[in-house]
N, C-alpha and C positions, 0 to 999 in steps of 0.2 A: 646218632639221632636220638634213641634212645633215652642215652645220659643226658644230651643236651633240654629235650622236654621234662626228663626229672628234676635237673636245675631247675626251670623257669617255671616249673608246676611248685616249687619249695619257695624260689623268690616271688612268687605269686601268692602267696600265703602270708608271708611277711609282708607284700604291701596292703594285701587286705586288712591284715590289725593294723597296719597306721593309722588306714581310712576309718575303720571303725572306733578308733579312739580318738580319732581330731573329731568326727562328726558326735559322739558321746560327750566330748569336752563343748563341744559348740553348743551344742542343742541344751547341755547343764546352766551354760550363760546367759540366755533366753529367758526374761523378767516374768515372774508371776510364779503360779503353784502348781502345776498338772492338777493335783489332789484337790484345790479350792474349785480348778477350774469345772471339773468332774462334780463337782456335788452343787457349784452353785453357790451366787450370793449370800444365802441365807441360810447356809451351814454355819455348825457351831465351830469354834478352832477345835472342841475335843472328836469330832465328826472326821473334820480333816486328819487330827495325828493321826487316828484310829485306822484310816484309809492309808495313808503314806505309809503307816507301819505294815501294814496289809501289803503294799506294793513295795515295799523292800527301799522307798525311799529316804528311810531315814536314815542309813546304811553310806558310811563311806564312800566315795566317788570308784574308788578302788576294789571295793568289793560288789557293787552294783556292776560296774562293766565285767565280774571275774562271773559271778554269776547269771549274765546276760551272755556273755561268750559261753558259759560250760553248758546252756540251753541249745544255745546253735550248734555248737558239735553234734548234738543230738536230735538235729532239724526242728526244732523249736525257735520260732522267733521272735516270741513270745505272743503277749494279748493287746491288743490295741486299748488306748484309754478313753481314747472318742467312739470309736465304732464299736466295741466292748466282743468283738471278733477276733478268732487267730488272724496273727500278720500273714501268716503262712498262707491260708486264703482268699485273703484282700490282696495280698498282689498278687496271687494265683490267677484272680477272676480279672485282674489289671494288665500284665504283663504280654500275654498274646497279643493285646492292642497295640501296643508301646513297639514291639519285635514287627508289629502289621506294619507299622508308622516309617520304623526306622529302614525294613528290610527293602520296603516299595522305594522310598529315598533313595538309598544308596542303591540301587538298580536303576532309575530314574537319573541320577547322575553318571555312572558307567558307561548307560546306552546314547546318552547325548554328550556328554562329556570327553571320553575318548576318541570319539568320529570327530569330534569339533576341534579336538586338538592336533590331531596329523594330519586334519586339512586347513589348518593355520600352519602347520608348520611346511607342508609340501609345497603350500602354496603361500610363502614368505614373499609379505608386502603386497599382497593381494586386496581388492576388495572382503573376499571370505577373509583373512587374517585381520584385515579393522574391524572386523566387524565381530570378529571372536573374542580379541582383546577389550575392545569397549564393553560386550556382555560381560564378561568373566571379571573386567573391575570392575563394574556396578553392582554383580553377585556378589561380589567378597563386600562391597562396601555398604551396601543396603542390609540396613540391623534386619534380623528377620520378624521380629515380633511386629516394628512398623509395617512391612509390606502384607504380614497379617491383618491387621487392622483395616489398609488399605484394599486390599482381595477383599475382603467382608463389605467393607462399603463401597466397592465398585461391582464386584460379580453376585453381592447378592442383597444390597439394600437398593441400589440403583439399575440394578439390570436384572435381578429375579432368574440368573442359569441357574447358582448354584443355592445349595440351604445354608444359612448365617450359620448354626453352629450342630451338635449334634454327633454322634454315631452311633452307623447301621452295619449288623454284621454282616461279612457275603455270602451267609448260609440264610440267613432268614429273606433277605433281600437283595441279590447284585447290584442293579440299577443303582438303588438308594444309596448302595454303601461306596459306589463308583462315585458318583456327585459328592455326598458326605467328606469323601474322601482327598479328592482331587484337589481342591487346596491345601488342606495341610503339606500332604504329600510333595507340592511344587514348592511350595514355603522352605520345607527344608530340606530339597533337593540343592535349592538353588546356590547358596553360598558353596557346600560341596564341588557343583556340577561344573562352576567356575574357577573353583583351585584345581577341579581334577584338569580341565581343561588347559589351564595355564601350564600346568607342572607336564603336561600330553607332550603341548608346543614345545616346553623349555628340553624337555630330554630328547625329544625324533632332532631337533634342529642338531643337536649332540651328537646324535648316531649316525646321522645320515651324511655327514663329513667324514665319517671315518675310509680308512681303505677297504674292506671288505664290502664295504655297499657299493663302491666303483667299482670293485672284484663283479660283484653280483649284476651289476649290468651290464659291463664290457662281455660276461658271459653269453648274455643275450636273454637273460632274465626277465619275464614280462613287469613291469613297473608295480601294478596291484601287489604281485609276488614278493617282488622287494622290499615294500613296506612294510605288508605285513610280515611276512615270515621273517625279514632276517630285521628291517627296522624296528618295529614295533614291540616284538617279543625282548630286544636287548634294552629297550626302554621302560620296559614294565618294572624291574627294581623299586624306580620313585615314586611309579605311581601305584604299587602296591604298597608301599610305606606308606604314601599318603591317603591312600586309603582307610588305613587302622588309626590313621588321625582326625580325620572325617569321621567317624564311628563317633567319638567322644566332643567330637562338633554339633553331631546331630541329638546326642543322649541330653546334652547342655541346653539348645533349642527345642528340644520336645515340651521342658519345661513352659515356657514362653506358649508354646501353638497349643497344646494340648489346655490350655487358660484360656486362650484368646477365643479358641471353636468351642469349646467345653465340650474335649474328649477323654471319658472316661479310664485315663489310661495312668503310669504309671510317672508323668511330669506334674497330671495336676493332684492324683492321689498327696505327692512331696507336699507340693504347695499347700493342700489343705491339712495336711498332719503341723506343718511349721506351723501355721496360723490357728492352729489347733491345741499344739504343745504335744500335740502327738509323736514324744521321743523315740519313741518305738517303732513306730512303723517309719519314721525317718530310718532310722537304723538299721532295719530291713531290708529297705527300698535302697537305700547307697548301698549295702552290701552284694545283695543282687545285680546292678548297675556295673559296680565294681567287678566283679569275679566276670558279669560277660564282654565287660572292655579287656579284660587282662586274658580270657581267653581269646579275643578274636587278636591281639597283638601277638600270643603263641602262634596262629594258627598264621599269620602275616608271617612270623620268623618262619614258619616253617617253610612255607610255599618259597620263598625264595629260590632254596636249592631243586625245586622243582624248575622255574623257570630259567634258573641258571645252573647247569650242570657245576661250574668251576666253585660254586661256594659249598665247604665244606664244612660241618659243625666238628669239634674238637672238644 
């Protein structure tokens, strides 16, 4: 186990510089000056060289990302060019939110998602199974940014429960930060909540054919028992994989929600650095993104051999 998370801690490393050099290439592509944009219409051009040479932008493409990399080895992520702030505490003050957003989601889909899917599948061709199916393909197929839009103008331009946009933390206020909260939150549960459910159905219907589950009842095994302990647990494989796939569903949609409510967190931070030319704190914020998708995908490899004794790393 060991060698196998050294591996994937090294190949983990290596997809991080791809990311960091496709988003450095991208964000170079991106029309206009950082430099003009920072000083203003009515800078002189020697105003600007002055500043670009000051910001190492006059510098090769190649030596700008060698020396932007040799900074982050050293926890530097560098200076933002809009917020004139370390990056390092701009998504410091960001990222707790974004982890709030995404951690309640994906709990949110777990705790309704799972129960909806082995009682679709137990109960194949039931009323509860149409009615799992029909939710779980409107989740996956309803874009979520629209259903934001919609949740704002139904729960809180025309019905006043919840507050149109905003966050409140739940140290300063619970109540507030519960309301505040509560749609985001179901927004991007919900395309999750529906693949976990799906993918719940497609594998118990799998296991629950097998001979051991006939073993486990002819025993005289009470039903509840059987499902969970010996169904459910031999079906988690998929929907722990799909889990770590959901993770980078939800990091993708944060962008979109965290716009729409206008929360303070680390999708609309993105947003306003691109429309900013803010390269830098782009650069930071995927880097960041990056290394907690690529940890929770180790942390998915790993569990596996917990829920399955027979899978062995090598």
């Amino acid at each position: 186990m060991a060698t196998f998370i050294l591996r994937r801690l090294l190949q983990t490393v290596i997809v991080l510089l791809i990311v960091t050099m496709l988003v450095f290439l991208i964000m170079q592509l991106l029309p206009g000056d950082p430099a003009r944009i920072m000083l203003g219409s009515e800078a002189t051009q020697e105003q600007i060289d002055l500043l670009r040479e000051e910001m190492g932008l006059d510098q090769p493409l190649p030596v700008q990302y060698l020396h932007w990399l040799g900074n982050v080895l050293q926890g530097d992520l560098g200076k933002s060019l809009y917020y004139k702030d370390a990056v390092t505490g701009t998504i410091a003050t960001r990222l707790p939110i974004t982890l709030q957003l995404e951690i309640y989601s994906l709990l949110l889909a777990l705790l309704i998602g799972i129960p909806a899917g082995v009682i679709a599948a137990v109960k194949r061709g039931s009323a509860w199974d149409s009615a799992v199916l029909l939710i779980s393909n409107s989740g996956i197929s309803i874009p979520s940014f629209w259903l934001a839009i919609l949740g704002v103008y139904l729960f809180s331009m025309q019905l006043g429960w919840l507050p149109v946009q905003g966050y409140v933390s739940p140290w300063e206020d619970f109540g507030e930060s519960v309301k505040h909260m509560l749609m985001p939150i179901f927004v991007l549960a919900l395309a999750s909540l529906a693949s976990i459910a799906r993918q719940t159905r497609s594998a118990m219907l799998e296991v629950i054919r097998q001979d051991y589950i006939r073993t486990a009842r002819s025993k005289g095994s009470k039903e509840r028992l059987v499902i969970v302990k010996h169904a459910l647990r031999n079906a988690l494989i998929p929907i722990i994989t799909l889990l770590g796939l959901q993770l980078g569903h939800i990091v993708g949609g944060m962008v979109f929600i965290e716009s729409v409510f206008n929360i303070p967190g680390m999708g609309r931070l993105i947003v306003q650095s691109i429309l900013n030319q803010d390269f830098i704190v782009v650069q930071g914020c995927v880097l960041v993104i990056a290394a907690i998708v690529a940890l929770v995908n180790l942390i998915v490899d790993i569990t596996y051999s917990y829920v399955d004794p027979r899978i062995h790393y090598e």
